[in-house]
Backbone as JSON Lines, residues from 0, in Angstrom:
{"i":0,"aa":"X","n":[-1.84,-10.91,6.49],"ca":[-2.91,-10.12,5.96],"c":[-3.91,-11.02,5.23]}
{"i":1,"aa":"X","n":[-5.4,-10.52,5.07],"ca":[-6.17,-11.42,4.5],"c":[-6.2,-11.85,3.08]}
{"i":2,"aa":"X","n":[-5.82,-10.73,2.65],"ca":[-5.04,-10.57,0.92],"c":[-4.17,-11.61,0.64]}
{"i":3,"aa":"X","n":[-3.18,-11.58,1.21],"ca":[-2.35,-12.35,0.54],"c":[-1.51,-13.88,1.22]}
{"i":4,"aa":"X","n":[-2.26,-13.86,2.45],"ca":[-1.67,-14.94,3.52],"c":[-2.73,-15.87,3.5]}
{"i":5,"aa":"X","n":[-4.24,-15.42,4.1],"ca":[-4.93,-16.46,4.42],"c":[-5.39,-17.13,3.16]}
{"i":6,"aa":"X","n":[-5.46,-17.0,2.04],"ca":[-6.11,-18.02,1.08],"c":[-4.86,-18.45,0.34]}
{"i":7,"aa":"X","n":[-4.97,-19.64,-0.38],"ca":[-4.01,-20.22,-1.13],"c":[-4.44,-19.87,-2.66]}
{"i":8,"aa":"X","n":[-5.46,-19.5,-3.18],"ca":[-5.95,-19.25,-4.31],"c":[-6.1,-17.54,-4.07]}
{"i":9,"aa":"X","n":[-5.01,-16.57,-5.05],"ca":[-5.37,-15.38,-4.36],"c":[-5.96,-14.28,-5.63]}
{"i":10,"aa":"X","n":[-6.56,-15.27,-6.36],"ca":[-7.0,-14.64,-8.15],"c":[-8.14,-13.64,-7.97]}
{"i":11,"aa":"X","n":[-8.63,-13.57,-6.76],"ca":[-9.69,-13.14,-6.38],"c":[-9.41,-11.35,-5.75]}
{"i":12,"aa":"X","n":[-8.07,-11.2,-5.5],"ca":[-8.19,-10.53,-4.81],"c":[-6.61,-9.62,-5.62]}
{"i":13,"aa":"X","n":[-5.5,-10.75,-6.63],"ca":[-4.59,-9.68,-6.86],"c":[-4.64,-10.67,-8.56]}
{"i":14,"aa":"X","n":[-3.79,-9.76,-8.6],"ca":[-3.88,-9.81,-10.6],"c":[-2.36,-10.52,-10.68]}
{"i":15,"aa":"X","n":[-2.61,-12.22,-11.27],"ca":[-1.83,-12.86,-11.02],"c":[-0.53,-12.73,-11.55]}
{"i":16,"aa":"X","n":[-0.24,-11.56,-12.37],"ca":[1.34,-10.62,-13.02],"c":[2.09,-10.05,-11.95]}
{"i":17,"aa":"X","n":[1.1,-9.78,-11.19],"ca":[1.64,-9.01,-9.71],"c":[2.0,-9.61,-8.79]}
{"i":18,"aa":"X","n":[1.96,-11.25,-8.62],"ca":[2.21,-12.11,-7.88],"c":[3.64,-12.28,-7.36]}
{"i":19,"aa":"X","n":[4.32,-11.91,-8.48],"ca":[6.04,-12.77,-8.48],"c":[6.46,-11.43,-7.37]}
{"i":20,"aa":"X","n":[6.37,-10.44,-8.13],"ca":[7.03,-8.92,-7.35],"c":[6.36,-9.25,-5.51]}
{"i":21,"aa":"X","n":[4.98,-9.39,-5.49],"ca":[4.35,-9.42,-4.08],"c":[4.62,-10.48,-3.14]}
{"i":22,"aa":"X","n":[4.91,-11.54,-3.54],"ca":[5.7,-12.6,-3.44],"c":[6.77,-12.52,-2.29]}
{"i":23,"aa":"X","n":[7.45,-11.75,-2.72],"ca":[8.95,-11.99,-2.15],"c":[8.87,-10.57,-1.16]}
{"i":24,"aa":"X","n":[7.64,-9.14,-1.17],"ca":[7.76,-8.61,-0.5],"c":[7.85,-8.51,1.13]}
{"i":25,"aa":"X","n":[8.7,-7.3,1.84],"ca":[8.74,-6.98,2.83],"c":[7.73,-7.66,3.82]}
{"i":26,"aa":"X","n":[7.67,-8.54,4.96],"ca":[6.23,-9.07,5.52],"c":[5.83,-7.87,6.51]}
{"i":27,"aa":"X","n":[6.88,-6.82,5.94],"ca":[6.14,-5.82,7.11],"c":[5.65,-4.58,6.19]}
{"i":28,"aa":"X","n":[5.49,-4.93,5.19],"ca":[4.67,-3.82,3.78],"c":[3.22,-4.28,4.39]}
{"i":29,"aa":"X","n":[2.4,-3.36,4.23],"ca":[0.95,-3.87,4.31],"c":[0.14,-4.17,2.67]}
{"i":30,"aa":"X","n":[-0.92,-4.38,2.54],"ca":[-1.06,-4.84,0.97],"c":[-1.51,-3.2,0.78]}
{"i":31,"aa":"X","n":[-1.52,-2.92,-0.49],"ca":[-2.5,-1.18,-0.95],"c":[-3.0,-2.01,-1.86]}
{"i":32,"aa":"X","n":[-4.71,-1.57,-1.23],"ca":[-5.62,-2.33,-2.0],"c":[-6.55,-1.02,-2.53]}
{"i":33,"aa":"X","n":[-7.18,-1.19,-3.62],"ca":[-7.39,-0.35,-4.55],"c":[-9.05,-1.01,-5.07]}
{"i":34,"aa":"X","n":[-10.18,-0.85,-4.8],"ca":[-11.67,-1.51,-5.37],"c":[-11.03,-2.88,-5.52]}
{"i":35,"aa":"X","n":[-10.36,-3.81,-4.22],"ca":[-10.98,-4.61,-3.4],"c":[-9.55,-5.68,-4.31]}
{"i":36,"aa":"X","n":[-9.12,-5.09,-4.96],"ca":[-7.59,-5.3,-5.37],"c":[-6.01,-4.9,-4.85]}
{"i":37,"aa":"X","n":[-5.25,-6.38,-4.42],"ca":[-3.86,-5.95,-4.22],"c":[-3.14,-5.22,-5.43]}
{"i":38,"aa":"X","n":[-2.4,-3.73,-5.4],"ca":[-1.91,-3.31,-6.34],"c":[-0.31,-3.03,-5.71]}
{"i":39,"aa":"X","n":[-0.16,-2.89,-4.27],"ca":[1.33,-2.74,-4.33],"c":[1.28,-2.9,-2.43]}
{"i":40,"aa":"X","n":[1.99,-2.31,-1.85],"ca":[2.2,-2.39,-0.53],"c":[2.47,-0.92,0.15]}
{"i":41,"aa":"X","n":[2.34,-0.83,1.44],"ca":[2.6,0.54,1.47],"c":[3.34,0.19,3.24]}
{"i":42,"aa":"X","n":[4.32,1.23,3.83],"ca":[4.91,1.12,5.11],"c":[4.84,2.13,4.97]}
{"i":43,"aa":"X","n":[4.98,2.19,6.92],"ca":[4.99,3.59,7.93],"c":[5.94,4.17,8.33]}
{"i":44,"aa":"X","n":[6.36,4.87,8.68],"ca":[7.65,5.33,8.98],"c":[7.3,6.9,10.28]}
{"i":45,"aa":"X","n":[7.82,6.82,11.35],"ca":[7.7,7.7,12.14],"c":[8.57,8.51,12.37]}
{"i":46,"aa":"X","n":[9.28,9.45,12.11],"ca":[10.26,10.35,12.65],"c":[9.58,11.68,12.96]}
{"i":47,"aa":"X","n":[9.65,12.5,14.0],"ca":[9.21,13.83,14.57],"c":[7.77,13.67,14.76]}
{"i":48,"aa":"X","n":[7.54,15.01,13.74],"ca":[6.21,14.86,13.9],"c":[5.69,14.73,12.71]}
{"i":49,"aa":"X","n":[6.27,14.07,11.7],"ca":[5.8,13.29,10.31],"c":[5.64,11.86,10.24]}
{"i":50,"aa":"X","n":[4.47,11.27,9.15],"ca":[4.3,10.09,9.31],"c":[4.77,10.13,7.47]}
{"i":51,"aa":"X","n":[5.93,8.85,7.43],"ca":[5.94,8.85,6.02],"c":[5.56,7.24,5.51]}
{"i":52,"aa":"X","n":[4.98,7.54,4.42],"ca":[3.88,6.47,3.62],"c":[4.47,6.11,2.76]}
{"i":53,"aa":"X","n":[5.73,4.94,2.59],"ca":[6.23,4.47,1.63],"c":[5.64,3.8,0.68]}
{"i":54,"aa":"X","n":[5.76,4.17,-0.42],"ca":[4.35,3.37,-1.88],"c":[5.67,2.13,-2.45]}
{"i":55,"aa":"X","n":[4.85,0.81,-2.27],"ca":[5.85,-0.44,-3.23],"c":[5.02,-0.57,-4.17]}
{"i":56,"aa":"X","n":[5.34,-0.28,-5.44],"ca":[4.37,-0.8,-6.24],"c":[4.69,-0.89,-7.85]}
{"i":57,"aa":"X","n":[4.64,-2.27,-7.72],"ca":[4.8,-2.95,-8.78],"c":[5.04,-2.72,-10.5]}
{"i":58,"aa":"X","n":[3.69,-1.99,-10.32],"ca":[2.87,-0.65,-11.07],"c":[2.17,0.46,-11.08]}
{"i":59,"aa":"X","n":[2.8,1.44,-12.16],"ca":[2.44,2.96,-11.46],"c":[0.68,2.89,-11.37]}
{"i":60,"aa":"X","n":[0.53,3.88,-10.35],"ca":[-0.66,3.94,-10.36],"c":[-1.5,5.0,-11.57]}
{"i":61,"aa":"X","n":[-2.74,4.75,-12.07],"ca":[-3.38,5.98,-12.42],"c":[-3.35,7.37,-11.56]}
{"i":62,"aa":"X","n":[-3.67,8.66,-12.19],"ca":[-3.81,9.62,-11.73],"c":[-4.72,9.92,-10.77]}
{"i":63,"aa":"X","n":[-5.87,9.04,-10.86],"ca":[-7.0,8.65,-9.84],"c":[-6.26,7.79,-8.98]}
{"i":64,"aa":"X","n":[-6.08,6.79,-8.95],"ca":[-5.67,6.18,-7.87],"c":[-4.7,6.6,-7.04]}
{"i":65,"aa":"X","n":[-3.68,7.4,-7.65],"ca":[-2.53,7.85,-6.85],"c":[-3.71,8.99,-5.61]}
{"i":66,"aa":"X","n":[-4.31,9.77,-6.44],"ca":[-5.0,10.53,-5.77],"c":[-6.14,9.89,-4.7]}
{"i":67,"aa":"X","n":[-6.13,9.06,-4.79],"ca":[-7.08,8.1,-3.8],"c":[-6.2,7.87,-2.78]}
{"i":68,"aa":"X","n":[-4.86,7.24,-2.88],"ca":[-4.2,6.89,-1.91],"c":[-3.78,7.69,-0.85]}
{"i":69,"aa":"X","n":[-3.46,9.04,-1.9],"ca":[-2.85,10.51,-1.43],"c":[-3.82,10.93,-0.2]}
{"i":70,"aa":"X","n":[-5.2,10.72,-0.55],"ca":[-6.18,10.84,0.82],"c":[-5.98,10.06,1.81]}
{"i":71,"aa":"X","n":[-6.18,8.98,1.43],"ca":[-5.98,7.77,2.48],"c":[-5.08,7.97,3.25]}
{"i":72,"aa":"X","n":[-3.77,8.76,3.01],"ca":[-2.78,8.75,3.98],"c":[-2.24,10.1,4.22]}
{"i":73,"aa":"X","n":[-3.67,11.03,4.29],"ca":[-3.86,12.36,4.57],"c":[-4.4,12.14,6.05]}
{"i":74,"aa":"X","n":[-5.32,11.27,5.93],"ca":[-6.68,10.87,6.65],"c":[-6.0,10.18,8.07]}
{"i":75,"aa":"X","n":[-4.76,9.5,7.23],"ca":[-4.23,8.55,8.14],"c":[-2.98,9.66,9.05]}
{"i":76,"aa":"X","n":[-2.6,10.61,8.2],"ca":[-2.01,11.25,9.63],"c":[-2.63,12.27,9.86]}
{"i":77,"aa":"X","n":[-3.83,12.84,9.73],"ca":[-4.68,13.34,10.92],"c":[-5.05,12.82,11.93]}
{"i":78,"aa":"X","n":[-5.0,10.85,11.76],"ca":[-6.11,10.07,12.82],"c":[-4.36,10.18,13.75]}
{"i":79,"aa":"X","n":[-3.0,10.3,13.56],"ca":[-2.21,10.03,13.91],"c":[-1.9,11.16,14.44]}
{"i":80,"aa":"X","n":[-2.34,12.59,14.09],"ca":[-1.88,13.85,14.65],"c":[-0.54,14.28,14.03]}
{"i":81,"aa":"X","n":[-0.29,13.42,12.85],"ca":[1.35,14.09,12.54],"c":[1.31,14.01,10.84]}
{"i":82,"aa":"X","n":[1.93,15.31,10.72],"ca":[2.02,15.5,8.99],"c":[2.44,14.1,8.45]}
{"i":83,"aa":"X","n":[1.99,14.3,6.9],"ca":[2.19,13.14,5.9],"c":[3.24,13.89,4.98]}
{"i":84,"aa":"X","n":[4.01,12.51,4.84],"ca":[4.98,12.45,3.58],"c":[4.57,11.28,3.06]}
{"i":85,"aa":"X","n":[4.8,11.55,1.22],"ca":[4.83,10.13,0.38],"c":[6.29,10.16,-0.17]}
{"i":86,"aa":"X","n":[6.25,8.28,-0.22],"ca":[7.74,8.21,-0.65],"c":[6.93,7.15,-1.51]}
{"i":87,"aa":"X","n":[8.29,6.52,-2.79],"ca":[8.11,5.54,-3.36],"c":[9.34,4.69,-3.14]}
{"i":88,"aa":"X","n":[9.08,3.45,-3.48],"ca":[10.19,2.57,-3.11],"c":[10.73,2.3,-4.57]}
C-alpha cells in the first residue's frame, strides 16, 4: 500500500505512536485512512450475502469518524450488492 510500504519516512502520512501496533500488522489488513491519515486497518470478509468490515485499530475512533467509516462501508457493500456487517478486531 502507498501508506505504509512505498516510503521509508512515513510521518507524513501516520502518527508515529501508531507505528509499533501497524508495524507488525496483517499484510492483508488494508490501511483506514481518515483526512489523509493511517489510523488503523480494515479486512473483508465474504460469507452469503454479507460483506463483513473488520475495524484494526489501534485507537478508538471519534464518534465522527466511526460514522465516516460506517458509510464508507455502507457504500462499499452496495458497490458489492451484499449487506454490511462491522466487526472490531
Amino acid at each position: 500500500d502507498e501508506y505504509l510500504i512505498a516510503y521509508k519516512d512515513r510521518s507524513a502520512s501516520l502518527d508515529p505512536e501508531l507505528w509499533q501496533s501497524l508495524a507488525s500488522r496483517d499484510p492483508f489488513v488494508a490501511p483506514l485512512v481518515i483526512d489523509g491519515r493511517v489510523v488503523g486497518g480494515w479486512k473483508r470478509t465474504l460469507e452469503g450475502d454479507t460483506v463483513t468490515v473488520t475495524l484494526d485499530l489501534p485507537k478508538r475512533l471519534s464518534r465522527a469518524d466511526f460514522l465516516l467509516v460506517k458509510d464508507a462501508a455502507q457504500r462499499y457493500g452496495e458497490f458489492l450488492g451484499l449487506d454490511v456487517a462491522i466487526a472490531r478486531r
